[in-house]
KOLNU-247117 format. One record per residue (C-alpha): residue in one letter; x, y, z. Coordinates in steps of 0.5 Angstrom, whole numbers, m for minus. Layout:
! residues N
+----+-------+-------+-------+
: aa :    xx :    yy :    zz :
+----+-------+-------+-------+
:  A :     X :     Y :     Z :
...
+----+-------+-------+-------+
//
This chain:
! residues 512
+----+-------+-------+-------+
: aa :    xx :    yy :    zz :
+----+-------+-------+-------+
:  X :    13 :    66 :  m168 :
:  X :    14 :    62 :  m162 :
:  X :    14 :    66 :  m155 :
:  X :    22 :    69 :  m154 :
:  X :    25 :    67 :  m147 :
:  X :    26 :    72 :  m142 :
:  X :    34 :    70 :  m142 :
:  X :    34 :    71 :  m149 :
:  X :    30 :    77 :  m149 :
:  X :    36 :    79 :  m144 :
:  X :    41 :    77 :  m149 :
:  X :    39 :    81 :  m154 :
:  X :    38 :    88 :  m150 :
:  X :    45 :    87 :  m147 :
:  X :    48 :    86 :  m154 :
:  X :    45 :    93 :  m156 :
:  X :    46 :    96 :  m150 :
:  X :    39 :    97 :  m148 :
:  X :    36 :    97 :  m141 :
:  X :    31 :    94 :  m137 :
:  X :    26 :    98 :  m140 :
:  X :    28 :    98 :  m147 :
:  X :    30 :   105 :  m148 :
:  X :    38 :   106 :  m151 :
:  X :    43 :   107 :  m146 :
:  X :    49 :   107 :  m150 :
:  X :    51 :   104 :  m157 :
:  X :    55 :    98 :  m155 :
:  X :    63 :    98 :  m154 :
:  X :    68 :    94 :  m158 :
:  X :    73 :    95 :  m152 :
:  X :    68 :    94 :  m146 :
:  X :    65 :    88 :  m149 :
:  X :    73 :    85 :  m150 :
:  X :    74 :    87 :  m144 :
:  X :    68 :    83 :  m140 :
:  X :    69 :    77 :  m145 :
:  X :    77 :    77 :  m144 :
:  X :    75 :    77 :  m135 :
:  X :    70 :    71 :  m137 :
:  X :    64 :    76 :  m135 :
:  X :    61 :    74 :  m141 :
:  X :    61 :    68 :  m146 :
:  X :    63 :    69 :  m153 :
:  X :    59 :    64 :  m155 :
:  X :    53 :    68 :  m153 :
:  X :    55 :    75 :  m156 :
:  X :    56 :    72 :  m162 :
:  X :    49 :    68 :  m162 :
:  X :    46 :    74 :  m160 :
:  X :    49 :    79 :  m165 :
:  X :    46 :    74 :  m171 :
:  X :    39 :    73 :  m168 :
:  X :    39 :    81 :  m168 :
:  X :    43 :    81 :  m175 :
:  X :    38 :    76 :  m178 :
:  X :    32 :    80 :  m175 :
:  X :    33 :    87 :  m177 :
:  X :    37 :    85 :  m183 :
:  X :    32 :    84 :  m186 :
:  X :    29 :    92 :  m188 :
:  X :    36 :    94 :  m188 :
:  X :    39 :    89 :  m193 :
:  X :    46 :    92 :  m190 :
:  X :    50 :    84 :  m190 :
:  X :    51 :    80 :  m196 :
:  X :    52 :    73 :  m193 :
:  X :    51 :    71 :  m186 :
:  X :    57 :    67 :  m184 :
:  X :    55 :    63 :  m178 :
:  X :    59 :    56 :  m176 :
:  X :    65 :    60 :  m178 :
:  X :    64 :    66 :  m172 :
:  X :    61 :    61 :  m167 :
:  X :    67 :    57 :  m168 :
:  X :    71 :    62 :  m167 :
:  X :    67 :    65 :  m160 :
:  X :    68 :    57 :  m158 :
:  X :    76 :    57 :  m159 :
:  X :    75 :    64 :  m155 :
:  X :    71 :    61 :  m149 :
:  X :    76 :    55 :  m149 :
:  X :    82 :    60 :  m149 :
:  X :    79 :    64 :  m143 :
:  X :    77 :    58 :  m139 :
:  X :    84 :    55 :  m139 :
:  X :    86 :    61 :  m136 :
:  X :    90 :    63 :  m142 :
:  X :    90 :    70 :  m145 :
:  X :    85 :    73 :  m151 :
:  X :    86 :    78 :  m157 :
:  X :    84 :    85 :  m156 :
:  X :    78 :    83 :  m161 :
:  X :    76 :    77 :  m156 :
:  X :    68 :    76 :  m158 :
:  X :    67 :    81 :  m161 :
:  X :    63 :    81 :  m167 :
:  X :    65 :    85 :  m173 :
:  X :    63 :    85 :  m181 :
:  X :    67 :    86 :  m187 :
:  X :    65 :    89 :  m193 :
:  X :    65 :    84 :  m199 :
:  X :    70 :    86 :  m203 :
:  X :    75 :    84 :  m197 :
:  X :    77 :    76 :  m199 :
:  X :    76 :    71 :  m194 :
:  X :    77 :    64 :  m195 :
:  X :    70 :    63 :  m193 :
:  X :    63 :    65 :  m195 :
:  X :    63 :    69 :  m202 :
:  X :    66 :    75 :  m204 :
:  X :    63 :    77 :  m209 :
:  X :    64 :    85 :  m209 :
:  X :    58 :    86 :  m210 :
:  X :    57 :    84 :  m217 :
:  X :    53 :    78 :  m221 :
:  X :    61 :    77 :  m225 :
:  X :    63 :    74 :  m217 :
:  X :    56 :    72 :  m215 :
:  X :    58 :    65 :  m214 :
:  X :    66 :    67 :  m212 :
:  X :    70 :    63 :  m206 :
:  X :    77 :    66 :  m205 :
:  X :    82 :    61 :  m203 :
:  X :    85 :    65 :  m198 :
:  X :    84 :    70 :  m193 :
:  X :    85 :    78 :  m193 :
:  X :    92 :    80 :  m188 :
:  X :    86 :    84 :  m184 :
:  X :    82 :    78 :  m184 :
:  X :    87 :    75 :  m180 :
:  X :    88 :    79 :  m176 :
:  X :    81 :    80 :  m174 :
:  X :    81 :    73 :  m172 :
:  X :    88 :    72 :  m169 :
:  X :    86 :    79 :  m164 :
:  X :    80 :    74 :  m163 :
:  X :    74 :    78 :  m167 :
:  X :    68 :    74 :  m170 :
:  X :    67 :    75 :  m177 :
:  X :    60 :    74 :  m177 :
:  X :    58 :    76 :  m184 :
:  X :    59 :    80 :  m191 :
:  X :    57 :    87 :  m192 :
:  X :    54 :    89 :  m198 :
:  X :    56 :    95 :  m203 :
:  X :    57 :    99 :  m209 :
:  X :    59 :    94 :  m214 :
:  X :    66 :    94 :  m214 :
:  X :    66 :    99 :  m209 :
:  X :    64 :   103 :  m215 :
:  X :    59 :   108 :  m212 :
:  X :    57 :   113 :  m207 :
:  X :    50 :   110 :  m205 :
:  X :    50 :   103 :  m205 :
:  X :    45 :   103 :  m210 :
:  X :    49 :   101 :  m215 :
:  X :    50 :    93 :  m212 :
:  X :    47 :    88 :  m216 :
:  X :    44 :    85 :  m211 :
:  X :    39 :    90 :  m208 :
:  X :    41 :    97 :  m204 :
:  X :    42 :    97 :  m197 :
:  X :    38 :   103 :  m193 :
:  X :    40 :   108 :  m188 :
:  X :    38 :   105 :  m181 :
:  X :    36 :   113 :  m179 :
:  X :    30 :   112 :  m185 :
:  X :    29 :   107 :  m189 :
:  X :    27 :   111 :  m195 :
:  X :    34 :   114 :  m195 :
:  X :    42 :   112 :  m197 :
:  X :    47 :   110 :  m193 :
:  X :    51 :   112 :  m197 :
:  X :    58 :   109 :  m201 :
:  X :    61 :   104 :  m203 :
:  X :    62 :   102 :  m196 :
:  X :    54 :   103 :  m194 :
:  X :    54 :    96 :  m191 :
:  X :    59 :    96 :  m186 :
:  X :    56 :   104 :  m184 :
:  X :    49 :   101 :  m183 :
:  X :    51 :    95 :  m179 :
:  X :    54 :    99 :  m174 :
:  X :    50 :   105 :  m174 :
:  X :    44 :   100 :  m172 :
:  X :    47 :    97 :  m168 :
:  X :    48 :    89 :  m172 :
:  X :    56 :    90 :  m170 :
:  X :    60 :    94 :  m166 :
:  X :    65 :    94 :  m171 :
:  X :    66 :    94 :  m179 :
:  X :    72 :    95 :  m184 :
:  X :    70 :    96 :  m191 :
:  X :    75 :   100 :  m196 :
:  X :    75 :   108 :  m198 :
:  X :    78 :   109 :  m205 :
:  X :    76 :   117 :  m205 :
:  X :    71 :   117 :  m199 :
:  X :    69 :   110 :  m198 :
:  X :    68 :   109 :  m191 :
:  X :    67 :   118 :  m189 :
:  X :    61 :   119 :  m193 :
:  X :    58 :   113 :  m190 :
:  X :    60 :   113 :  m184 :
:  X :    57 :   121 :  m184 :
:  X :    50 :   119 :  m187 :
:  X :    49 :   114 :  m182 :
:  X :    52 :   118 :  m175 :
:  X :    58 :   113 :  m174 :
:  X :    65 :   113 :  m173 :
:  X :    70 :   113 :  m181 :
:  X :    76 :   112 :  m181 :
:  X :    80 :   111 :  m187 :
:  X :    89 :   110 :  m185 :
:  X :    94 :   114 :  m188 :
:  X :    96 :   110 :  m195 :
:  X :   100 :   104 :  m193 :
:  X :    99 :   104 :  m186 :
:  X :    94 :    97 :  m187 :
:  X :    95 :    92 :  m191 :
:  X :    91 :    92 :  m199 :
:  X :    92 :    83 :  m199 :
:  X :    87 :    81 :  m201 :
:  X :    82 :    87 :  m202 :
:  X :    80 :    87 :  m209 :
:  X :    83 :    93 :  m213 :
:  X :    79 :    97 :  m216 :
:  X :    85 :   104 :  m216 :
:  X :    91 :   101 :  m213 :
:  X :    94 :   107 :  m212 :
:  X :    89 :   110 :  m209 :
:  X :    84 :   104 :  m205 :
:  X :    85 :   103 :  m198 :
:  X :    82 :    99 :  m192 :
:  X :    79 :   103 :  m187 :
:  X :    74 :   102 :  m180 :
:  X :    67 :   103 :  m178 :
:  X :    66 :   104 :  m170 :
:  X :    61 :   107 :  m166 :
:  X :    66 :   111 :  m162 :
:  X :    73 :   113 :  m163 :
:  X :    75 :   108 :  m158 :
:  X :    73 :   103 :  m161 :
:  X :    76 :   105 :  m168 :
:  X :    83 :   106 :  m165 :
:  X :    82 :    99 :  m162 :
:  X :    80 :    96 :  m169 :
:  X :    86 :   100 :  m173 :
:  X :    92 :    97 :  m168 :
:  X :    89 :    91 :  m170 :
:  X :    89 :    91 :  m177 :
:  X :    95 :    96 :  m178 :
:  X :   102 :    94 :  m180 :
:  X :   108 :    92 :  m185 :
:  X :   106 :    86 :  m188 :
:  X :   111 :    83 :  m193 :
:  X :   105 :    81 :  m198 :
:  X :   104 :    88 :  m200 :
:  X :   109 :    92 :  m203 :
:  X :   105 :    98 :  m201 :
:  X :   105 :    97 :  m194 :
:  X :   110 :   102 :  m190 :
:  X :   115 :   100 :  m187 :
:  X :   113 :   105 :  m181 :
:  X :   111 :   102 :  m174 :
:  X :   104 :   102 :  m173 :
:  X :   103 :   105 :  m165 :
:  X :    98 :   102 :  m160 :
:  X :    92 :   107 :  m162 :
:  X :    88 :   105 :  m158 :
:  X :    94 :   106 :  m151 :
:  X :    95 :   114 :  m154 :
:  X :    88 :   115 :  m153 :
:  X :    87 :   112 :  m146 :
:  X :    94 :   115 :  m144 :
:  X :    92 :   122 :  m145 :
:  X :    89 :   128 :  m142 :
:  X :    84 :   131 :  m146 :
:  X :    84 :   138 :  m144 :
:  X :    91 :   137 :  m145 :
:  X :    91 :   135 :  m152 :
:  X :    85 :   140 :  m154 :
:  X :    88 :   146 :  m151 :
:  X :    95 :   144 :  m155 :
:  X :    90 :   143 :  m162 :
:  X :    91 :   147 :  m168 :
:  X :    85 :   146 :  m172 :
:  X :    86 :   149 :  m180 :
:  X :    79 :   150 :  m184 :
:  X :    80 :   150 :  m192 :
:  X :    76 :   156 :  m194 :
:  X :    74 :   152 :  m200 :
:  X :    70 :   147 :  m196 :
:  X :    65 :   152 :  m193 :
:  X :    63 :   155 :  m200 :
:  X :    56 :   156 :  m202 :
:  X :    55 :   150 :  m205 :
:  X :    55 :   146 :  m198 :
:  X :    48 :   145 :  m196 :
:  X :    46 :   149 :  m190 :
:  X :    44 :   146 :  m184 :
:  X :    51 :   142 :  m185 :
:  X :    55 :   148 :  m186 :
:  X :    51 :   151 :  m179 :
:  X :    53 :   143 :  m175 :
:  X :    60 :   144 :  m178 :
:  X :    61 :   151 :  m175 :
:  X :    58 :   149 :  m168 :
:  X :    63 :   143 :  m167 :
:  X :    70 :   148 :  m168 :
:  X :    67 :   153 :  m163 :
:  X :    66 :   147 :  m158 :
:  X :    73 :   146 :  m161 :
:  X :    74 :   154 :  m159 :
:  X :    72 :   153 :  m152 :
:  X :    75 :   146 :  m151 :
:  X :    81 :   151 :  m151 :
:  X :    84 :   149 :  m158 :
:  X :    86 :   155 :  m164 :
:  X :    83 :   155 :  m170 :
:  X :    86 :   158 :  m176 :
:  X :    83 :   159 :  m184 :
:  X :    88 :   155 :  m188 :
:  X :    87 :   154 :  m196 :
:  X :    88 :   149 :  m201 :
:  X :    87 :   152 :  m208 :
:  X :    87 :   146 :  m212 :
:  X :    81 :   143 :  m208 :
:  X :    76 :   145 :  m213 :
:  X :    79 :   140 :  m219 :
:  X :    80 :   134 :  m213 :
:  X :    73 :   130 :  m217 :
:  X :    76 :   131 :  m224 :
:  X :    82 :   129 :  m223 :
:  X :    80 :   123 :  m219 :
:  X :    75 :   121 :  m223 :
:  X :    80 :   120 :  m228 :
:  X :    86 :   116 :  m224 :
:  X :    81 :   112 :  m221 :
:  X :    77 :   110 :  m227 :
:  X :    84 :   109 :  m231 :
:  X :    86 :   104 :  m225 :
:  X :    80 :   101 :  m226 :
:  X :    79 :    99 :  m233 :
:  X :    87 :    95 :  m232 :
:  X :    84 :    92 :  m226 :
:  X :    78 :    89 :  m228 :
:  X :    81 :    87 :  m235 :
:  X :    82 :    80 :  m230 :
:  X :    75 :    79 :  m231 :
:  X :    74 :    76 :  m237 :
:  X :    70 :    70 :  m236 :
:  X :    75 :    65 :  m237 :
:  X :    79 :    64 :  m231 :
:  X :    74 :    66 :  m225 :
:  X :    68 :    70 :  m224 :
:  X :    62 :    68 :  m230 :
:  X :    63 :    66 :  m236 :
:  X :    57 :    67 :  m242 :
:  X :    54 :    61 :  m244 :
:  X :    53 :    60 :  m252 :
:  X :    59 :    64 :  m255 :
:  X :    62 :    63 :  m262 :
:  X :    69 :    66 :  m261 :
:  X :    74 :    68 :  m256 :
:  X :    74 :    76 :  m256 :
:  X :    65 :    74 :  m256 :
:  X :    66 :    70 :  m250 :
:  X :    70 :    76 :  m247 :
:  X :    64 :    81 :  m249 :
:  X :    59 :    77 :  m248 :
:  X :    61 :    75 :  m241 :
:  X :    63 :    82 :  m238 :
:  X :    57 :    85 :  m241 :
:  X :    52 :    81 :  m237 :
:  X :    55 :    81 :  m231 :
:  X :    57 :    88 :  m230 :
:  X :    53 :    94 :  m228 :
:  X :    52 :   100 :  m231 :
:  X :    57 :   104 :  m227 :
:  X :    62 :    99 :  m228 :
:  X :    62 :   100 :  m234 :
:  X :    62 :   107 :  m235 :
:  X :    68 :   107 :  m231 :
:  X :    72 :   102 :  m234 :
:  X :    69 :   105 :  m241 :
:  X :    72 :   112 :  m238 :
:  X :    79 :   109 :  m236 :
:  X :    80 :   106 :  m243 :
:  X :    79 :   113 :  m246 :
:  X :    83 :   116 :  m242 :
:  X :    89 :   112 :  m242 :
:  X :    88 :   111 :  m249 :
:  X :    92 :   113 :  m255 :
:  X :    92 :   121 :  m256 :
:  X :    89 :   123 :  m251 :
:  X :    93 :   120 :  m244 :
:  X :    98 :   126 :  m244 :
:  X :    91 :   131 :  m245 :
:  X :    87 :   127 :  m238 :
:  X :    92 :   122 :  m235 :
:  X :    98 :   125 :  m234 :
:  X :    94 :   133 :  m233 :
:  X :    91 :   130 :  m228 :
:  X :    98 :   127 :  m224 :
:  X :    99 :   133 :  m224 :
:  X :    94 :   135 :  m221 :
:  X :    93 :   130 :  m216 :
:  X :   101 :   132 :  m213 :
:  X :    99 :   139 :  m213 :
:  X :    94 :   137 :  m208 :
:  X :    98 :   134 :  m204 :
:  X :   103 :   139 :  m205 :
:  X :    97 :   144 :  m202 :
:  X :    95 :   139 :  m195 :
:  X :   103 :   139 :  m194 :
:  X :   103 :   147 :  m194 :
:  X :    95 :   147 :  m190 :
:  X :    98 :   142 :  m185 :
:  X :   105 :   145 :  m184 :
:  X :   100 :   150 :  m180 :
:  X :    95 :   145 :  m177 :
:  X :    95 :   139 :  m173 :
:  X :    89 :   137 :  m177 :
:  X :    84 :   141 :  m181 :
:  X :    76 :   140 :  m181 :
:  X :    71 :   140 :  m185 :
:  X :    64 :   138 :  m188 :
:  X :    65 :   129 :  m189 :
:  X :    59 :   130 :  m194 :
:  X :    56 :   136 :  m199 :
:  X :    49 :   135 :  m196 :
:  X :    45 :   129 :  m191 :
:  X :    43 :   122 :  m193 :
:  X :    39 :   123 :  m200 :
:  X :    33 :   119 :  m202 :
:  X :    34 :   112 :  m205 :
:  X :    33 :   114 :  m213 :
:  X :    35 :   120 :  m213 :
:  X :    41 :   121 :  m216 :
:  X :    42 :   115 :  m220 :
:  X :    39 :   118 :  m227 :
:  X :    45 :   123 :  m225 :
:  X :    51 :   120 :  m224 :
:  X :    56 :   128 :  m224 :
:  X :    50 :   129 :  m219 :
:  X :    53 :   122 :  m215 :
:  X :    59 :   124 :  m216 :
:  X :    59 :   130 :  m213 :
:  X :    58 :   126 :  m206 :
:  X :    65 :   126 :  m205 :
:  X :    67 :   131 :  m207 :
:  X :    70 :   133 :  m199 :
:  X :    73 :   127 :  m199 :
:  X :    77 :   124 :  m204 :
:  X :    82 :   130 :  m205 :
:  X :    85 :   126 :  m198 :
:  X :    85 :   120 :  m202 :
:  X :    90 :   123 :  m208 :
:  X :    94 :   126 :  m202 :
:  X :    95 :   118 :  m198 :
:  X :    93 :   121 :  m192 :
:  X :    89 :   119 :  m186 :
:  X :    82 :   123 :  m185 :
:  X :    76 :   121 :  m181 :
:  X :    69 :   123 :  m179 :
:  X :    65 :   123 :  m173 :
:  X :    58 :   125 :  m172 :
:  X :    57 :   132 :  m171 :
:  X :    49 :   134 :  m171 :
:  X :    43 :   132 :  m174 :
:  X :    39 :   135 :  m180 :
:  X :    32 :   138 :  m178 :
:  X :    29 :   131 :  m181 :
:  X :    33 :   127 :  m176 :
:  X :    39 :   124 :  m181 :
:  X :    47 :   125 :  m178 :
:  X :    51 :   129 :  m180 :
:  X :    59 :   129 :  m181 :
:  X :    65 :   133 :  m179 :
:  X :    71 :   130 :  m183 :
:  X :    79 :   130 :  m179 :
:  X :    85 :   131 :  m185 :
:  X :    91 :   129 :  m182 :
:  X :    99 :   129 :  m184 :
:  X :   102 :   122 :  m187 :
:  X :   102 :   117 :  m180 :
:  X :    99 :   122 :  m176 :
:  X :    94 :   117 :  m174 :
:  X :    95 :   119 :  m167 :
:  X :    93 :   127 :  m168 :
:  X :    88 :   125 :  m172 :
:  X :    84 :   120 :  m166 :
:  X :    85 :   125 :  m160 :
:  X :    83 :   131 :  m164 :
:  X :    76 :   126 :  m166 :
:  X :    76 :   124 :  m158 :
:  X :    77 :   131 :  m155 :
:  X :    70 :   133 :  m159 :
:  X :    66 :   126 :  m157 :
:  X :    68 :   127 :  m150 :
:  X :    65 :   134 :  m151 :
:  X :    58 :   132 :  m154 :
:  X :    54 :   126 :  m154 :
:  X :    52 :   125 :  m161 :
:  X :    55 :   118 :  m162 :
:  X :    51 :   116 :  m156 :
:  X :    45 :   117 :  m161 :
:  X :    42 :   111 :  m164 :
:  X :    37 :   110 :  m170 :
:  X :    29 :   108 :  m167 :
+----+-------+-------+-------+
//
């Protein structure tokens, strides 16, 4: 390898945050690198440059991206640099490098969902949240791997290869967003989206010791995420801090008239209601719920030990903490495990190697072209979800499974209306225990699932939730504190996550 020069050696520190004598001093901020850019302090063009070398280095034990897009971000760094040279103002993204998870469309590079069905797919047009990206001046350096379809809770369910967590290799990063977590949580990027169907972005985001945030349903635009349960999918954003969240979600967030489901409330500037708070205000005026059938003994230990700390450095930052209850808790994974298989066996029937994705080779018939194809092309996981939807949407038994678990799922909603009547936001564990080993639950797919079962009770409900780091368990992987917040209470749900990051430094770690 030919010697580094001491210019780039200076680049690539400055990208990460170290200083002159290589240690970490802090994780690279979103906002702060927007800032020096926009000033003309720094060059996009050389930010950009920077993260790619680092990416392509470091990437390589990790396995976090899919597809590097380099030409398309270094294009986008150069229009930047132009704008500032012209003296004319820049988004609020200006040069700042940003991953998005595969399943997000984007009108260059692939978009495979991580899937040998899509391994040679380019989308004709670009996710709304793509757009904005590089409208607000962000550069897309790449795509981010994830559980196929985003069908997973381990990212080993990719069919390409896993991706491993940045604090140890031999671990998880979590799912289905596992690429997008350990970008950010080693540093490639500042910033990540990805896509939370039932705990997609907070499971990882805990795994990894980085900042989730999954939106209330309909606050950002599904254009162009590939559907895996529509009612129940949406994007979300990785960060290292809150700050840096809060600036992503105002940039993504928002009506967009191609998507139906997008609402037609007005998005407020995130980013704007954290600068223009008093935090010891904010922390003295919190009311903090706690379920008490998140704190059960099925939760691992040292979790349950972190999230007890993190509400009494809540209790001594000034804010109240009461005991709520949410009694329909418990049956949150059957019910989505129903829902969400049944909207995925109608969504993925596009798949049929006709008019996009694989198609077989050698077959006889039509219905042996459909067959064929999709047996070759998807995985296990995929399968089983799309053979346990079929099941339950199916002729004698939709009214036993399907509409039960409707039913189920507006009690739920039903019992965080009632939690939050009584509690700005409620708290709790984001994940059951650590980051797993790789392998070891994959021969247990119930096992798998009960990854989320914190999580996916706020994606039946349609509101905004986020996990901030909170601890580390006595082998060193993060831990996460989950935020639930009423319906477009974005606003409460960030100054709650910010008033405990400015009280503690767990966001400040890295990995080694």
């Amino acid at each position: 390898m030919g010697a580094v020069s001491t210019e780039t050696v200076r680049r690539r520190r400055a990208f990460l945050g170290q200083d002159g004598a290589g240690g970490v001093a802090a994780p690279l901020s979103a906002c702060q690198l927007a800032a020096e850019v926009a000033a003309g302090q720094r060059r996009a063009v050389e930010v950009c440059r920077a993260a790619l070398e680092v990416t392509s280095r470091r990437d390589r034990e990790l396995h976090a991206f899919l597809e590097l897009t380099p030409q398309r971000a270094i294009d986008q760094a150069q229009r930047v640099d132009a704008e500032v040279a012209a003296g004319r103002e820049v988004g609020p993204l200006a040069g700042v490098p940003v991953a998005i998870k595969d399943n997000i469309c984007t009108a260059f590079g692939h978009t495979t969902c991580g899937s040998r069905m899509l391994a040679t797919y380019v989308s004709p047009y670009s996710a709304t949240v793509v757009d904005r990206v590089e409208q607000a001046g962000g550069l897309i350096i790449g795509k981010t791997n994830l559980d196929e379809f985003a069908m997973g809770s381990s990212n080993e369910q990719s069919a390409f290869f896993p991706t491993c967590n940045p604090w140890n290799l031999q671990r998880v990063p979590g799912g289905s967003s596992g690429g997008s977590a350990a970008a950010v949580a080693a540093r490639l990027v500042p910033l990540a989206l990805g896509s939370d169907t039932g705990g997609s972005v907070r499971q990882p985001a805990a795994m990894c010791g980085v900042v989730g945030l999954k939106p209330t349903y309909g606050r950002v635009s599904r254009y162009g995420l590939v559907a895996y349960a529509s009612s129940l999918d949406q994007i979300g954003v990785f960060a290292t801090n809150v700050e840096d969240a809060a600036l992503l979600l105002t940039t993504i967030a928002g009506r967009d008239p191609q998507d139906a489901t997008s609402a037609e409330t007005p998005a407020p500037d995130y980013r704007s209601a954290l600068a223009h708070a008093d935090a010891p205000e904010v922390a003295r005026s919190l009311v903090i719920g706690v379920p008490k059938e998140y704190l059960t003994d099925d939760l691992d230990p040292e979790v349950r030990e972190a999230v007890l700390a993190a509400l009494d450095e809540y209790r001594r930052l000034g804010s109240r903490v009461v005991e709520v209850a949410l009694p329909h808790a418990p049956l949150g994974v059957a019910a989505y495990y129903i829902l969400a298989t049944a909207e995925c066996s109608s969504n993925l029937a596009r798949f049929d190697g006709l008019r996009y994705g694989h198609r077989a080779s050698a077959t006889h018939s039509l219905l042996d072209l459909y067959l064929t194809s999709r047996a070759q092309a998807l995985g296990a996981e995929v399968k089983r979800r799309i053979l346990l939807g079929t099941f339950v949407l199916s002729r004698g038994y939709y009214q036993a499974y399907y509409d039960k678990a409707a039913r189920v799922r507006r009690l739920i909603r039903e019992d965080f209306d009632r939690a939050l009547a009584r509690a700005d936001v409620l708290a709790g564990p984001t994940t059951p225990t650590p980051a797993f080993e790789l392998g070891e639950k994959l021969a247990d797919p119930l096992q798998m699932y009960l990854a989320d079962a914190y999580t996916i009770a706020v994606n039946l409900a349609g509101l905004p939730a986020i996990s901030i780091p909170c601890g580390f368990s006595r082998t060193g992987l993060p831990l996460g504190l989950q935020l639930i917040g009423p319906a477009f209470g974005e606003v409460t749900l960030l100054r709650a996550a910010w008033v405990y990051q400015r009280a503690t430094d767990w966001h400040l770690r890295s990995p080694p």
